[in-house]
C-alpha positions in Angstrom: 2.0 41.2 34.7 4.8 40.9 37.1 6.7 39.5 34.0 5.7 41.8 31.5 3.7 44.7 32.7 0.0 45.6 32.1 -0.8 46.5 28.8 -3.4 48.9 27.9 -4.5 48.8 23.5 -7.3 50.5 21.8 -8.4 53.6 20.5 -8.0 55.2 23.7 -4.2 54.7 24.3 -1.4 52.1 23.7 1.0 51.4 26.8 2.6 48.9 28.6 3.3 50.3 32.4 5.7 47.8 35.2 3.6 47.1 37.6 3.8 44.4 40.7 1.2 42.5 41.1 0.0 39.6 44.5 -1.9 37.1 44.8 -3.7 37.9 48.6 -1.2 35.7 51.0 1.7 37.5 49.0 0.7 40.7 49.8 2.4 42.8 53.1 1.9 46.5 54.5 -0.8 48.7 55.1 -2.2 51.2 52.3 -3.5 54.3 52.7 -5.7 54.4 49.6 -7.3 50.6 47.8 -8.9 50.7 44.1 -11.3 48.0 44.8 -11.9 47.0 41.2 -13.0 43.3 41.5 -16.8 42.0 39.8 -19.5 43.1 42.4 -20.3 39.3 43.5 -16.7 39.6 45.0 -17.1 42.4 46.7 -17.0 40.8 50.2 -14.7 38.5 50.2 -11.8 40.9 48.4 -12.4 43.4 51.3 -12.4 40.3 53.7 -9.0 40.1 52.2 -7.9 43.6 51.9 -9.5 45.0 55.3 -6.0 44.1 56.8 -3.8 46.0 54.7 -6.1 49.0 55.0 -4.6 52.2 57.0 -6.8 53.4 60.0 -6.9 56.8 57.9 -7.2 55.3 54.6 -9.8 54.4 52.5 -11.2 51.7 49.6 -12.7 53.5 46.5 -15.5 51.1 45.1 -14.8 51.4 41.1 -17.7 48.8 40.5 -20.9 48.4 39.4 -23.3 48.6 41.8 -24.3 49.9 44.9 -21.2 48.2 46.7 -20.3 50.8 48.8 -23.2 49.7 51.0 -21.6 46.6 51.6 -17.5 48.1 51.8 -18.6 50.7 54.9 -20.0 47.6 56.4 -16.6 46.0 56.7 -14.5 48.9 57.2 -17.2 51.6 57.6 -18.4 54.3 56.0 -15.8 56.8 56.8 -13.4 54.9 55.0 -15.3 54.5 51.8 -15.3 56.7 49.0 -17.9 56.5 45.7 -16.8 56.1 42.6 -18.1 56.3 39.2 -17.0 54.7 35.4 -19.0 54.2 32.5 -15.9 53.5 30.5 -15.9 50.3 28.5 -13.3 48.2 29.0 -12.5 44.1 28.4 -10.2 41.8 29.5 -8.2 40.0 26.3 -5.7 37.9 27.9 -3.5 38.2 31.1 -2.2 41.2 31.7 -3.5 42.9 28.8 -7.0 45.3 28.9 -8.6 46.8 25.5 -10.3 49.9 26.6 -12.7 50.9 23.9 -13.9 54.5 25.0 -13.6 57.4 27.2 -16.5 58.1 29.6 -17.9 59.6 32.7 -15.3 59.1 35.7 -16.6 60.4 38.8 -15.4 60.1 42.4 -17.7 61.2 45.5 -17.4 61.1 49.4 -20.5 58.9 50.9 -21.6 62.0 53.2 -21.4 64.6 50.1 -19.0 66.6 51.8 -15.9 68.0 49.7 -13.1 66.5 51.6 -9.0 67.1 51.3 -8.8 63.8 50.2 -11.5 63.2 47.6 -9.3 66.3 46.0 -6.2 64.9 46.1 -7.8 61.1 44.7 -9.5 63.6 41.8 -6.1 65.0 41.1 -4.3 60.8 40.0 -7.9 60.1 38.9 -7.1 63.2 36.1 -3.9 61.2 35.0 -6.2 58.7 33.9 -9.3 60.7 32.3 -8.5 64.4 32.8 -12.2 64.7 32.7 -12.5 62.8 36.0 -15.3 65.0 38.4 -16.6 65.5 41.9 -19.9 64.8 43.4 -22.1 66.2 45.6 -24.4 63.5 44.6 -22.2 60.3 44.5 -25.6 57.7 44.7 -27.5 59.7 42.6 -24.8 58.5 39.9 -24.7 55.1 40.9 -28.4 54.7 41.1 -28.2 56.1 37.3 -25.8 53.4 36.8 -28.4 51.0 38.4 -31.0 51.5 35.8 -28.5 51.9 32.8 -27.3 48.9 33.9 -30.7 46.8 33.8 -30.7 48.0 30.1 -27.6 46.9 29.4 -28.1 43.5 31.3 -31.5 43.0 28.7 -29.0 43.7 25.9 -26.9 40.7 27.1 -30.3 38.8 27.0 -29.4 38.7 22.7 -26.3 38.6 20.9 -27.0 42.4 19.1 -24.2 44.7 20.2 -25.4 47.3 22.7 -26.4 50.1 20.0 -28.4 47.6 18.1 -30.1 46.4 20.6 -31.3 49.7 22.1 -31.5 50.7 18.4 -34.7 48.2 18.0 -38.1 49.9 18.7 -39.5 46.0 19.2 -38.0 46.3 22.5 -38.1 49.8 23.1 -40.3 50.1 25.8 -38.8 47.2 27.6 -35.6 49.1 27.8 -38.0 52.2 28.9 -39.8 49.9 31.5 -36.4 48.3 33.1 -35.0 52.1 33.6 -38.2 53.2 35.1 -38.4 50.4 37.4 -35.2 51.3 39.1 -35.8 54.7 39.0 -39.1 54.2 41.1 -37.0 52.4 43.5 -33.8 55.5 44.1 -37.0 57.9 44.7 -38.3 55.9 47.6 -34.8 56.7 48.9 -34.8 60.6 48.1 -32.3 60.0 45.5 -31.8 62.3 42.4 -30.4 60.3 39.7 -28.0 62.1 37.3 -27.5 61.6 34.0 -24.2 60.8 31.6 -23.2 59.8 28.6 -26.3 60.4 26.9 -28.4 58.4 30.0 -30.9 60.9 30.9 -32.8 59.5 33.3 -35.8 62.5 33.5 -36.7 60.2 30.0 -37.4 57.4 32.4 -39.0 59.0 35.3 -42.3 57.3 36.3 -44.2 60.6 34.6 -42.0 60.9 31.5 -43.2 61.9 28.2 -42.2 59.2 25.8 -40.4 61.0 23.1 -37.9 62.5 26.0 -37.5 58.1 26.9 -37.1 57.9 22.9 -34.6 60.5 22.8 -32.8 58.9 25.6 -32.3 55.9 24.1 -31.2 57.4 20.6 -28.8 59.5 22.4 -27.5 56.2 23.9 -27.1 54.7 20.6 -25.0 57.3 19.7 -22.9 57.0 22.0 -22.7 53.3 21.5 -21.6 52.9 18.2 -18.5 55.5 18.9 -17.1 52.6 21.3 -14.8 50.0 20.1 -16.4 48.0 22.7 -19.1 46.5 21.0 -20.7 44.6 23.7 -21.2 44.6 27.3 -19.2 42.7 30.3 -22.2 40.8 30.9 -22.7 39.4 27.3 -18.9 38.5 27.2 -19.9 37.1 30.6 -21.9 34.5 29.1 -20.8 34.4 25.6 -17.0 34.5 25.9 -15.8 33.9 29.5 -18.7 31.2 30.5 -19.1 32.7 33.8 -21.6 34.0 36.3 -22.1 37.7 36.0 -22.7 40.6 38.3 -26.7 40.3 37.5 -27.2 40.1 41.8 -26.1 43.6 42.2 -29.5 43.9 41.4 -30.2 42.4 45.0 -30.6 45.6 46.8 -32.6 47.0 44.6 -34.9 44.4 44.6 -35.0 44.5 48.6 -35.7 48.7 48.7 -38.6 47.9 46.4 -39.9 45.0 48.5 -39.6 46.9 52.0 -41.8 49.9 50.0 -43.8 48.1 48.1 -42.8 49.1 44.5 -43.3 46.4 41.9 -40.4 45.7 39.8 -41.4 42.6 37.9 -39.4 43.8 34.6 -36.0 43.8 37.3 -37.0 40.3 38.8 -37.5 38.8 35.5 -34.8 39.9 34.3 -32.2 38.5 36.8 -34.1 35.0 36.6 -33.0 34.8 32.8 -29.6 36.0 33.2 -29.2 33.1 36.1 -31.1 30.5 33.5 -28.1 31.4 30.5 -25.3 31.3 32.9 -27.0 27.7 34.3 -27.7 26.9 30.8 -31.0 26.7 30.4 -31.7 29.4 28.5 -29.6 30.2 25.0 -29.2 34.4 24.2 -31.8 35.6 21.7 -34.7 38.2 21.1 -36.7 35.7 22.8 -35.7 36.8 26.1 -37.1 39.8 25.0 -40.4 38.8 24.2 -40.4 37.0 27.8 -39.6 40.9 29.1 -42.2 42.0 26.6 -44.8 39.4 28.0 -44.3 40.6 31.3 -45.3 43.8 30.4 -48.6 42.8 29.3 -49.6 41.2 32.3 
């Protein structure tokens, strides 16, 4: 990057921008606003890192997956954090060079709710980059959402169909139903109101839900899916492409809300143990992951 800029290709937009880019003992000074963009399993060690060079006014904007803005406010607090929201698909090709496949929801949110000076002026350079960039009220009701999308999309990763195929198949409908839900159950033991997006509706996967509205849902979902040039999710390049461990442990708070209240998410737990056994592995990606997901159901 520091050689030839940052290139952004795909259907989206074609640039090249200068930037300058450190490795973490290069970098000097103080910041008054930090993208934290980094893989949710490195969450605390980049803030360990970045804590430093943090203004005592500023802030870190957690544009992750996941509900790391629990663990950010813990290192620098929670006055200092700011939500944020992508559903954006988006793939690393090579150094220095991202393939963005799709606009989606952006959305950006103070912890507390409130509608602060500076979440306005952050929403303002987040419209240079979607100009359809929001502001929450309800930051974690988009992130919990985000939670139970993303359980979907990690049982997509669990075969080698792209995303809209895989939701597409009405084998494994209602374990893509029964992941969502699961999660769901959890945020309302919290008070949370999930919100949907990009054709996410998570009323189809409430606990009560009539099944044609989950049906809907996850037609709506295909939709959008098959308009992306991002075929795929992170987490199946993750183990298909890259080799590498992926974000599955995000799931870990989840799994600890619904422990301390007593809500059974076998679906969740299940599905984290096979995404550990393919990046250890043990496991090769296939429909048969599914059927594991479907067997748990019939227990």
């Amino acid at each position: 990057m520091n050689t030839s800029g940052l290139r952004i290709s795909g259907p989206v937009d074609e640039f090249t921008v200068p930037v300058t880019a450190h490795m973490p003992d290069t970098l000097t000074g103080q910041f008054d606003t930090i993208l934290l963009c980094v893989k949710s399993q490195h969450t605390i060690s980049a803030m360990q890192q970045l804590a430093h060079h943090l203004t005592p006014d500023g802030y870190v904007v957690s544009v992750q997956n996941g509900l790391n803005e629990l663990d950010i406010s813990k290192i620098v607090g929670a006055e200092r954090t700011i939500g944020a929201f992508v559903n954006f698909g988006a793939d690393y090709v090579e150094a220095g060079h991202i393939h963005r496949g799709n606009r989606a929801t952006v959305v950006i949110g103070e912890l507390n709710g409130i509608q602060s000076t500076r979440i306005e002026t952050l929403h303002r350079i987040l419209q240079d980059f979607d100009d359809n960039a929001q502001i929450t009220e309800n930051i974690f009701g988009f992130l919990w959402g985000k939670v139970a999308y993303g359980a979907q999309l990690f049982a997509t990763a669990l075969t080698n169909d792209s995303i809209a195929d895989a939701l597409a198949n009405p084998k494994f409908s209602a374990v893509y139903i029964g992941l969502a839900r699961e999660a769901l159950t959890v945020a309302r033991t919290q008070q949370i109101v999930a919100l949907g997006f990009d054709g996410f509706d998570p009323s189809g996967f409430a606990p009560d839900a009539d099944p044609a509205a989950s049906k809907k849902s996850l037609a709506e979902m295909v939709t959008f899916n098959r308009a992306s040039a991002k075929t795929h999710s992170g987490v199946w390049r993750d183990l298909a492409v890259r080799k590498r461990r992926t974000e599955v442990d995000f799931f870990q708070p989840v799994l600890d809300v619904a422990r301390e209240n007593g809500v059974a998410v076998l679906l969740i737990t299940r599905l984290v143990q096979l995404i550990h056994d393919i990046e250890n592995g043990d496991r090769e990606q296939s429909d048969a992951n599914l059927e594991v997901l479907l067997g748990v159901m019939a227990e």
